[in-house]
N, CA, C and O atoms as a printed pandas DataFrame, in Angstrom:
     atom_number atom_name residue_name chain_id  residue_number  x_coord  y_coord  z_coord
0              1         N          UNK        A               1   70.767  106.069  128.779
1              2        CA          UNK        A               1   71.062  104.943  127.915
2              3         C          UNK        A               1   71.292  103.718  128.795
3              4         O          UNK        A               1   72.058  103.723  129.759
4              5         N          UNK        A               2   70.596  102.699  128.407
5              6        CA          UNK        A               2   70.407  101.572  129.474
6              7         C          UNK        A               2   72.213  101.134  129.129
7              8         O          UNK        A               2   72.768  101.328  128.047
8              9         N          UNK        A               3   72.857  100.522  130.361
9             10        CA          UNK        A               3   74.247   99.519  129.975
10            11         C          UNK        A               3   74.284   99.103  128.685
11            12         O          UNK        A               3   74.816   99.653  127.720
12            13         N          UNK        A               4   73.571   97.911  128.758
13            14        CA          UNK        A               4   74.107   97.148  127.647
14            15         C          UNK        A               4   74.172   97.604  126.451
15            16         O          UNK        A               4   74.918   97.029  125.658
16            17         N          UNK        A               5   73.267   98.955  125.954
17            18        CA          UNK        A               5   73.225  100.256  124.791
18            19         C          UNK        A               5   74.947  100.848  124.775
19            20         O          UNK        A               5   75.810  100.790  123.899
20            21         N          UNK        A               6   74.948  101.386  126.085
21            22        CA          UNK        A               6   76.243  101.885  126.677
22            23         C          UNK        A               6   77.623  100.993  125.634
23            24         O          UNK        A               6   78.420  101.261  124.735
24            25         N          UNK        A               7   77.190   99.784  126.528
25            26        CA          UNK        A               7   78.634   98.387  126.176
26            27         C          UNK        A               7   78.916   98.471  125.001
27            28         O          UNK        A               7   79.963   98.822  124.458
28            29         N          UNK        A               8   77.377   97.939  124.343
29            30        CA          UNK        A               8   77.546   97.916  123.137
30            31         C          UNK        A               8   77.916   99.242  121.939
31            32         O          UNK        A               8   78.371   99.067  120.808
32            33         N          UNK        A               9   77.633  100.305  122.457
33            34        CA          UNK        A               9   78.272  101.699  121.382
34            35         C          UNK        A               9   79.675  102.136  121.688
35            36         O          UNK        A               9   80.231  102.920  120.920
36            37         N          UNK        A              10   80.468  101.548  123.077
37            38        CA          UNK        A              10   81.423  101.919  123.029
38            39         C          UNK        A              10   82.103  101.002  121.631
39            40         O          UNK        A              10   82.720  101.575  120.733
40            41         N          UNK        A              11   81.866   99.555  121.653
41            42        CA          UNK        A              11   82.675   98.860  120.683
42            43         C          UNK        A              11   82.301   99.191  119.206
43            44         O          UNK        A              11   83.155   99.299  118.326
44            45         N          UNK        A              12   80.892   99.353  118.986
45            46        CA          UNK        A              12   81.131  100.007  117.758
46            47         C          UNK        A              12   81.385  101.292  117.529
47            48         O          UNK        A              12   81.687  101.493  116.352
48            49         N          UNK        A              13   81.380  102.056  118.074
49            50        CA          UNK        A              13   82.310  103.154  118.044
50            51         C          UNK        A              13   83.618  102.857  117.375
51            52         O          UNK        A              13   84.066  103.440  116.388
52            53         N          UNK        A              14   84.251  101.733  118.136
53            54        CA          UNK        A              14   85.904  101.810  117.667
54            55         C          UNK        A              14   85.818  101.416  116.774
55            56         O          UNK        A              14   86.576  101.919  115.944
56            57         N          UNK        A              15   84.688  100.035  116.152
57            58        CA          UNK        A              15   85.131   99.176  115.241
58            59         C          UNK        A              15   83.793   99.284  114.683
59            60         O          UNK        A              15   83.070   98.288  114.674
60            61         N          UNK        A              16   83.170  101.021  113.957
61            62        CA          UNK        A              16   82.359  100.715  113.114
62            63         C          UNK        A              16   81.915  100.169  111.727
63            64         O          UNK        A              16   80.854  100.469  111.179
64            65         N          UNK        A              17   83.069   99.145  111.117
65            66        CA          UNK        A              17   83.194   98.524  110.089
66            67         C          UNK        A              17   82.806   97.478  110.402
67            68         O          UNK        A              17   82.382   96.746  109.508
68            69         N          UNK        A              18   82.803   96.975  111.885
69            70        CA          UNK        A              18   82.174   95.779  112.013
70            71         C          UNK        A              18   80.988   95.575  112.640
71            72         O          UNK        A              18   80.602   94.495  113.088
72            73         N          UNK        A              19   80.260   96.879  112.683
73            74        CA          UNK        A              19   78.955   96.808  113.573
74            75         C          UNK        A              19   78.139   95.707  113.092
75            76         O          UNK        A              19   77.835   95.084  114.110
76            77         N          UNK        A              20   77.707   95.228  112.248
77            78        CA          UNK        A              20   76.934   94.146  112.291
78            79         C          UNK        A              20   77.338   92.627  113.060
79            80         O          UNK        A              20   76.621   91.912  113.760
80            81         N          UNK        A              21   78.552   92.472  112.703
81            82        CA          UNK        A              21   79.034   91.434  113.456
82            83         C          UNK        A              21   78.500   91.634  115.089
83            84         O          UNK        A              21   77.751   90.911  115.745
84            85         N          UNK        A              22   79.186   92.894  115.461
85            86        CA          UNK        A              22   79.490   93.105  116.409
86            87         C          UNK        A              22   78.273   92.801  117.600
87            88         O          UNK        A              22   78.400   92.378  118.749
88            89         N          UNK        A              23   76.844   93.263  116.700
89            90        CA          UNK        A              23   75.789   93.671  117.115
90            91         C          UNK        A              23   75.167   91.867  116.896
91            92         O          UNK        A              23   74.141   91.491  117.461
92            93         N          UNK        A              24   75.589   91.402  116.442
93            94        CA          UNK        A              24   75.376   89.879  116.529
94            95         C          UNK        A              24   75.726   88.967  117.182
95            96         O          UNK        A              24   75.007   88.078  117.639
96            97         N          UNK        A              25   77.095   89.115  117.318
97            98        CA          UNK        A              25   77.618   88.205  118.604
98            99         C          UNK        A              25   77.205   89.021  119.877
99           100         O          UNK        A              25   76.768   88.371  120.827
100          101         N          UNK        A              26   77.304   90.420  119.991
101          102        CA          UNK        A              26   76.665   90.617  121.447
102          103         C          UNK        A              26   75.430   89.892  121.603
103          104         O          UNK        A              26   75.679   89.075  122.491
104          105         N          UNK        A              27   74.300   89.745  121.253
105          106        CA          UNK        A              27   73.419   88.983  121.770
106          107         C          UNK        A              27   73.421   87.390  121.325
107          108         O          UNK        A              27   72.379   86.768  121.531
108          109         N          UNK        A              28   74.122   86.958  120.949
109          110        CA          UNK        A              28   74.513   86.081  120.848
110          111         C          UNK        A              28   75.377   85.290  122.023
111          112         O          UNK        A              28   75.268   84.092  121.760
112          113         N          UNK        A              29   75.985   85.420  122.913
113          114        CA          UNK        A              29   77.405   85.528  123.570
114          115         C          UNK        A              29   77.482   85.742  124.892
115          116         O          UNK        A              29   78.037   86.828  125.055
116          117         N          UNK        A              30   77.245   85.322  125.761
117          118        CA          UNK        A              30   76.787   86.316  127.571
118          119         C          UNK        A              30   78.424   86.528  127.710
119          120         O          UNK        A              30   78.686   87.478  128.448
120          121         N          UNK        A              31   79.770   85.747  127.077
121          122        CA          UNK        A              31   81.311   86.144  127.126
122          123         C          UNK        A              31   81.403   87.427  126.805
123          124         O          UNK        A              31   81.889   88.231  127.599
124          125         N          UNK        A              32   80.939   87.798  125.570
125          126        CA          UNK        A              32   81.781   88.859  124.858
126          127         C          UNK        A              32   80.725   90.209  125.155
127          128         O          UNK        A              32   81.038   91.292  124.661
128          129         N          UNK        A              33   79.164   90.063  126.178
129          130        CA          UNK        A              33   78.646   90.591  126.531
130          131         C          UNK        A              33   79.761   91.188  127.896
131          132         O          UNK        A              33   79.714   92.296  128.430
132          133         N          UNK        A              34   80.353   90.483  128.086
133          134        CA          UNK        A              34   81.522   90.974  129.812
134          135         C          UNK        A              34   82.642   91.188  129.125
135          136         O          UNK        A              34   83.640   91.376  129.820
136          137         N          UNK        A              35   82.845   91.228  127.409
137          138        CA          UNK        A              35   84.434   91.673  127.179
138          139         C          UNK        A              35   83.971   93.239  126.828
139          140         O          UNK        A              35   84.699   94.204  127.057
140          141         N          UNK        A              36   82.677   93.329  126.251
141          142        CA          UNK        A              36   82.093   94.843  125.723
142          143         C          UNK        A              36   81.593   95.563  126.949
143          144         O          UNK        A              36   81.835   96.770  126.931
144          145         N          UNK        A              37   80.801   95.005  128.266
145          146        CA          UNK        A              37   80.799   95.755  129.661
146          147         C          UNK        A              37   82.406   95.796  129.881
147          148         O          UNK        A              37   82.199   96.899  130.387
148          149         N          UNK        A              38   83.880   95.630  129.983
149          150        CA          UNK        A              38   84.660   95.297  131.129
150          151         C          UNK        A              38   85.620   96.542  129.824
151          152         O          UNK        A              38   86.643   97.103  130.216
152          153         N          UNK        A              39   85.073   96.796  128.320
153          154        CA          UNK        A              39   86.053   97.765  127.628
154          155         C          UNK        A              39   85.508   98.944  127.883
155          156         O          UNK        A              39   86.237   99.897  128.159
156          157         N          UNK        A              40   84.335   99.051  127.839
157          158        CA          UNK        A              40   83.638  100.085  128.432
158          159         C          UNK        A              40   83.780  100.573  129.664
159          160         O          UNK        A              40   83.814  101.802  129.601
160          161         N          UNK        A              41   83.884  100.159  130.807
161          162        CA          UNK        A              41   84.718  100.648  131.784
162          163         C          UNK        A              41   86.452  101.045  132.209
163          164         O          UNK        A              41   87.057  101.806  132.964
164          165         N          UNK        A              42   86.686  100.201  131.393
165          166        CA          UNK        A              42   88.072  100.305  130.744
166          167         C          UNK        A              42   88.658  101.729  130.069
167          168         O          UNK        A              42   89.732  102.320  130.177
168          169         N          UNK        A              43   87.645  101.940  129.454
169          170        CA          UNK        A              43   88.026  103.391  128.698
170          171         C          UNK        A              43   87.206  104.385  129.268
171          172         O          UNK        A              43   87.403  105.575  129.022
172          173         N          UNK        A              44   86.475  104.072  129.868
173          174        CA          UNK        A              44   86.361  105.515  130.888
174          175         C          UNK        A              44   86.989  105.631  132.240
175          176         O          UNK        A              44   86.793  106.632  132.930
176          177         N          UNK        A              45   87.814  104.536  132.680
177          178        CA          UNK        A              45   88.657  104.794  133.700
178          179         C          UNK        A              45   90.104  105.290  133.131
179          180         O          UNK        A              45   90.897  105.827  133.903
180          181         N          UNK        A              46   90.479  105.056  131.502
181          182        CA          UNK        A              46   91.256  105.573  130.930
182          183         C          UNK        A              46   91.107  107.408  130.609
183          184         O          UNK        A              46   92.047  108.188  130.451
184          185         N          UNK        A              47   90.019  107.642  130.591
185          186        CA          UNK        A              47   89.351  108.672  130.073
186          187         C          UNK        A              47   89.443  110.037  131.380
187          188         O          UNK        A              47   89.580  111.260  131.432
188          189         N          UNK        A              48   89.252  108.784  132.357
189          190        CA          UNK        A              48   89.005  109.835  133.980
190          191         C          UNK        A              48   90.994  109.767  134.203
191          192         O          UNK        A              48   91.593  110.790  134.533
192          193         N          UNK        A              49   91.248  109.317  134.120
193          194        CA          UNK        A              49   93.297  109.339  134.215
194          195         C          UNK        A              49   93.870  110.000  133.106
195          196         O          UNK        A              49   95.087  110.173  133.178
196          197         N          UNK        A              50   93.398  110.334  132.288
197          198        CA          UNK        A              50   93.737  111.381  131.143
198          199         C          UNK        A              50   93.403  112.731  131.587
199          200         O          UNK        A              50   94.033  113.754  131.319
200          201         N          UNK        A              51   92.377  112.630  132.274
201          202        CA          UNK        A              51   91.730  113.919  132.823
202          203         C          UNK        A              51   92.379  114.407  134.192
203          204         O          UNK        A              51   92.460  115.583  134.547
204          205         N          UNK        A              52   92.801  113.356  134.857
205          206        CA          UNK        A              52   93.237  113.622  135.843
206          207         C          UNK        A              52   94.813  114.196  136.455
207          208         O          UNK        A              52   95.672  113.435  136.010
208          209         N          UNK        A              53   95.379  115.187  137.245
209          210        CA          UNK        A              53   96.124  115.762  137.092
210          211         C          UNK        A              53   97.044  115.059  138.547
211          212         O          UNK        A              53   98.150  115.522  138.827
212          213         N          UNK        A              54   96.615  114.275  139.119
213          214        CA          UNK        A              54   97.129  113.668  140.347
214          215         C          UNK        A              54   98.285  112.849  139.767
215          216         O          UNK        A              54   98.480  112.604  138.577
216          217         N          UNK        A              55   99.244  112.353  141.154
217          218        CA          UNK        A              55  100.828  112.363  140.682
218          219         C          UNK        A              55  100.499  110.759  140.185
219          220         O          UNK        A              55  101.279  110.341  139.329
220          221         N          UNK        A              56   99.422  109.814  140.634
221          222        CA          UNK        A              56   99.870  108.577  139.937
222          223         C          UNK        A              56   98.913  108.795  138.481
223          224         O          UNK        A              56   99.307  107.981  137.646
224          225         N          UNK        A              57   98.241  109.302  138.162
225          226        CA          UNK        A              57   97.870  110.150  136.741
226          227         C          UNK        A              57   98.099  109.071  135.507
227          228         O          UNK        A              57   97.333  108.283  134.953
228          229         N          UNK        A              58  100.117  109.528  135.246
229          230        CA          UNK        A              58  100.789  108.680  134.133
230          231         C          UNK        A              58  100.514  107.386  134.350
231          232         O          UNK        A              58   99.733  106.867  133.552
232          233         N          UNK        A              59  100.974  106.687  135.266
233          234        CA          UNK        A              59  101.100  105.368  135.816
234          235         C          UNK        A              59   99.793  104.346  135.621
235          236         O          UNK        A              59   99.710  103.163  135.292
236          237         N          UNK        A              60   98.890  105.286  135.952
237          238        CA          UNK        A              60   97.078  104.748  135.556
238          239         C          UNK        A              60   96.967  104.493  134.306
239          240         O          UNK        A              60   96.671  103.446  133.731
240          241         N          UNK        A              61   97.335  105.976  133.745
241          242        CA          UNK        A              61   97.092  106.156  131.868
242          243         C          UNK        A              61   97.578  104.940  130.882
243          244         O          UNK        A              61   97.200  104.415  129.834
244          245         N          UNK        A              62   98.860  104.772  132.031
245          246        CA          UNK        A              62   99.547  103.404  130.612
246          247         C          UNK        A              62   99.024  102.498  130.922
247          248         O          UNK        A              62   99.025  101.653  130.027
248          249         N          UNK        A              63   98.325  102.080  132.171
249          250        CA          UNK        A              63   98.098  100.782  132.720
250          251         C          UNK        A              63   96.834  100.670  131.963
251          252         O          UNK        A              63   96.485   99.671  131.334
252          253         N          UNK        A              64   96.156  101.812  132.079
253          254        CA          UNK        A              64   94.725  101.413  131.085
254          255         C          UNK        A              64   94.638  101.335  129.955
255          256         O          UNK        A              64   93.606  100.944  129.410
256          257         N          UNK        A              65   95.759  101.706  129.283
257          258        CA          UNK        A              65   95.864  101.666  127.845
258          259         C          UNK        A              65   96.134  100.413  127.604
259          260         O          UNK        A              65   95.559   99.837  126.681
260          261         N          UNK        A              66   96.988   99.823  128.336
261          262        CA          UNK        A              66   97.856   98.148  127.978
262          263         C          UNK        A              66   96.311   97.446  127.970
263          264         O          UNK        A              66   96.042   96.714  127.017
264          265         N          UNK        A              67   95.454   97.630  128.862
265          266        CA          UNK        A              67   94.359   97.081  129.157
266          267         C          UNK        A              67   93.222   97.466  128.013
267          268         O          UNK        A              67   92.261   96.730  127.791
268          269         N          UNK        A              68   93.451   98.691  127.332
269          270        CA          UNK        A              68   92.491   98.873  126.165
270          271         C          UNK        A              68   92.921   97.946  125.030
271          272         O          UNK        A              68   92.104   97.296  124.378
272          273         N          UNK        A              69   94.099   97.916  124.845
273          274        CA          UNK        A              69   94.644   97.082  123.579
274          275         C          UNK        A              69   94.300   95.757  123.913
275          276         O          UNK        A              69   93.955   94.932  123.067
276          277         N          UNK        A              70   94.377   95.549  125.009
277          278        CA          UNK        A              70   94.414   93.649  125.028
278          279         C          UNK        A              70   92.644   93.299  125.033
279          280         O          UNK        A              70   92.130   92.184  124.938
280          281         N          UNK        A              71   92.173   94.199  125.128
281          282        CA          UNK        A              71   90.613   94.137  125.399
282          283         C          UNK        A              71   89.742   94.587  123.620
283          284         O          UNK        A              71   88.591   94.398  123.226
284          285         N          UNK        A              72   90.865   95.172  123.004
285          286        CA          UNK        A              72   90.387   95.399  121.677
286          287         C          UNK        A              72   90.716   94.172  120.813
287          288         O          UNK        A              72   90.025   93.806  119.862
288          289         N          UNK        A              73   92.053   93.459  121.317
289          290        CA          UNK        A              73   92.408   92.397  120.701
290          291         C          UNK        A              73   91.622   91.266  120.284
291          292         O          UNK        A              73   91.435   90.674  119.221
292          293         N          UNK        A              74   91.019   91.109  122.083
293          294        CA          UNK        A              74   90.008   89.950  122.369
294          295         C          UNK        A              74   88.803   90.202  121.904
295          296         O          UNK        A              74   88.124   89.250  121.519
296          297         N          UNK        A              75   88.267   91.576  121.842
297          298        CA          UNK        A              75   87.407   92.188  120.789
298          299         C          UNK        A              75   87.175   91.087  119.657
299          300         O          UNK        A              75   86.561   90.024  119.572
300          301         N          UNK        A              76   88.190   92.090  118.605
301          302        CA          UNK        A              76   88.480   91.513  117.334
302          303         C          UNK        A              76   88.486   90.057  117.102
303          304         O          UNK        A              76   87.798   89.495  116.250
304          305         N          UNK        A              77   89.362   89.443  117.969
305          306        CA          UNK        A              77   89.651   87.717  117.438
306          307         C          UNK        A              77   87.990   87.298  117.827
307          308         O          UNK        A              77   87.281   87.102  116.839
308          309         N          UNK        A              78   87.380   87.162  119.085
309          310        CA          UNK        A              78   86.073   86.694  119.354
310          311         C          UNK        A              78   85.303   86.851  117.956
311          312         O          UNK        A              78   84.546   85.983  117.520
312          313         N          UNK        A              79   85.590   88.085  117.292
313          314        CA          UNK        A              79   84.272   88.534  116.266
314          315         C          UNK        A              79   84.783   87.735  114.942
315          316         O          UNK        A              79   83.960   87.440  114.075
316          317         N          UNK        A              80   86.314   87.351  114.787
317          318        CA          UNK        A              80   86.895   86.384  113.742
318          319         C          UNK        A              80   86.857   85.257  113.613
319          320         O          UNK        A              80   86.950   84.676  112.532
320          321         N          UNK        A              81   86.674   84.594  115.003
321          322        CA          UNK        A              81   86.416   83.265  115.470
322          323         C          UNK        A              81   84.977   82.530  115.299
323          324         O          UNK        A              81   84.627   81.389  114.999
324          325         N          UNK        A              82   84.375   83.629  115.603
325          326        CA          UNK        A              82   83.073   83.245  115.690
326          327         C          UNK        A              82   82.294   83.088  114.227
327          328         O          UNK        A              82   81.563   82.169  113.858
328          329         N          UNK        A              83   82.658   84.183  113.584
329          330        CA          UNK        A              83   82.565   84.063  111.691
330          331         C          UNK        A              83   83.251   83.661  110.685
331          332         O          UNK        A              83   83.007   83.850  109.493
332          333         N          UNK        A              84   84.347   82.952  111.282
333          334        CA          UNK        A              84   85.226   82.129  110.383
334          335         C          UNK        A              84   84.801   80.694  110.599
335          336         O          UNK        A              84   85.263   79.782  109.914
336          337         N          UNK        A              85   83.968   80.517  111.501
337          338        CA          UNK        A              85   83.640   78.775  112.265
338          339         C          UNK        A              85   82.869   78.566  110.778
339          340         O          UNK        A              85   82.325   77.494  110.509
Protein backbone atom coordinates (compact mmCIF):
# COMPACT_ATOMS: atom_id res chain seq x y z
CA UNK A 1 0.00 0.00 0.00
CA UNK A 2 1.66 3.13 -1.30
CA UNK A 3 2.04 5.97 2.02
CA UNK A 4 -0.23 8.27 1.25
CA UNK A 5 -3.11 5.08 0.93
CA UNK A 6 -1.40 4.13 4.32
CA UNK A 7 -1.93 8.08 5.87
CA UNK A 8 -4.91 8.33 4.55
CA UNK A 9 -6.78 4.82 6.00
CA UNK A 10 -5.28 5.28 9.20
CA UNK A 11 -7.61 8.56 9.64
CA UNK A 12 -10.49 7.14 8.24
CA UNK A 13 -10.32 4.33 10.09
CA UNK A 14 -10.83 6.43 13.28
CA UNK A 15 -13.16 8.86 11.84
CA UNK A 16 -15.20 6.77 9.37
CA UNK A 17 -18.21 9.13 9.56
CA UNK A 18 -16.18 11.56 8.06
CA UNK A 19 -14.50 9.84 5.22
CA UNK A 20 -15.63 12.01 2.61
CA UNK A 21 -14.50 15.10 4.12
CA UNK A 22 -11.61 13.53 5.07
CA UNK A 23 -10.75 12.16 1.62
CA UNK A 24 -11.23 15.78 0.36
CA UNK A 25 -9.22 17.88 2.28
CA UNK A 26 -6.39 15.28 2.02
CA UNK A 27 -5.89 16.16 -1.48
CA UNK A 28 -6.79 19.24 -1.10
CA UNK A 29 -4.19 20.38 1.73
CA UNK A 30 -0.19 19.43 1.50
CA UNK A 31 -0.83 20.60 5.85
CA UNK A 32 -3.18 18.08 6.79
CA UNK A 33 -1.40 15.68 4.19
CA UNK A 34 1.74 15.90 7.24
CA UNK A 35 -1.04 15.88 10.10
CA UNK A 36 -2.46 12.30 8.44
CA UNK A 37 1.51 11.08 7.57
CA UNK A 38 2.81 12.35 11.31
CA UNK A 39 -0.80 10.29 13.03
CA UNK A 40 0.06 7.49 11.22
CA UNK A 41 3.35 7.13 12.56
CA UNK A 42 2.16 8.22 15.71
CA UNK A 43 0.05 5.22 16.23
CA UNK A 44 2.27 2.76 15.18
CA UNK A 45 4.99 3.93 17.40
CA UNK A 46 2.09 3.77 19.97
CA UNK A 47 1.25 0.34 18.75
CA UNK A 48 5.14 -0.92 18.85
CA UNK A 49 5.19 0.50 22.94
CA UNK A 50 2.06 -1.35 23.66
CA UNK A 51 3.77 -4.29 22.34
CA UNK A 52 6.73 -3.71 23.89
CA UNK A 53 7.80 -5.18 27.24
CA UNK A 54 11.05 -2.95 27.92
CA UNK A 55 11.25 -0.87 31.25
CA UNK A 56 10.63 2.62 29.46
CA UNK A 57 7.49 0.69 27.70
CA UNK A 58 4.79 2.79 30.09
CA UNK A 59 6.53 6.07 29.76
CA UNK A 60 6.47 5.80 25.69
CA UNK A 61 2.75 4.47 25.83
CA UNK A 62 1.45 7.71 27.56
CA UNK A 63 3.68 9.92 25.68
CA UNK A 64 2.18 8.59 22.45
CA UNK A 65 -1.11 8.63 23.46
CA UNK A 66 -0.99 12.50 24.64
CA UNK A 67 0.37 12.76 21.05
CA UNK A 68 -2.58 10.64 19.48
CA UNK A 69 -5.22 12.89 21.06
CA UNK A 70 -3.68 16.17 20.16
CA UNK A 71 -3.15 14.85 16.58
CA UNK A 72 -6.89 13.62 16.45
CA UNK A 73 -7.88 17.00 17.72
CA UNK A 74 -6.06 18.84 14.93
CA UNK A 75 -7.57 16.11 12.80
CA UNK A 76 -11.05 17.04 13.53
CA UNK A 77 -10.92 21.00 13.85
CA UNK A 78 -8.82 21.19 10.23
CA UNK A 79 -11.86 19.04 8.73
CA UNK A 80 -14.45 21.74 10.69
CA UNK A 81 -12.64 24.66 9.63
CA UNK A 82 -12.27 23.94 6.38
CA UNK A 83 -16.26 23.08 5.87
CA UNK A 84 -17.64 25.57 7.97
CA UNK A 85 -15.61 28.47 5.79
Amino acid sequence: MPVIQSNLSYVVKRYPDHRDNILQFFKENQNYQTICEDYRKCLEAHQHWNESGSKEASARREEYATLLGELEAEIIQNINEFYNT
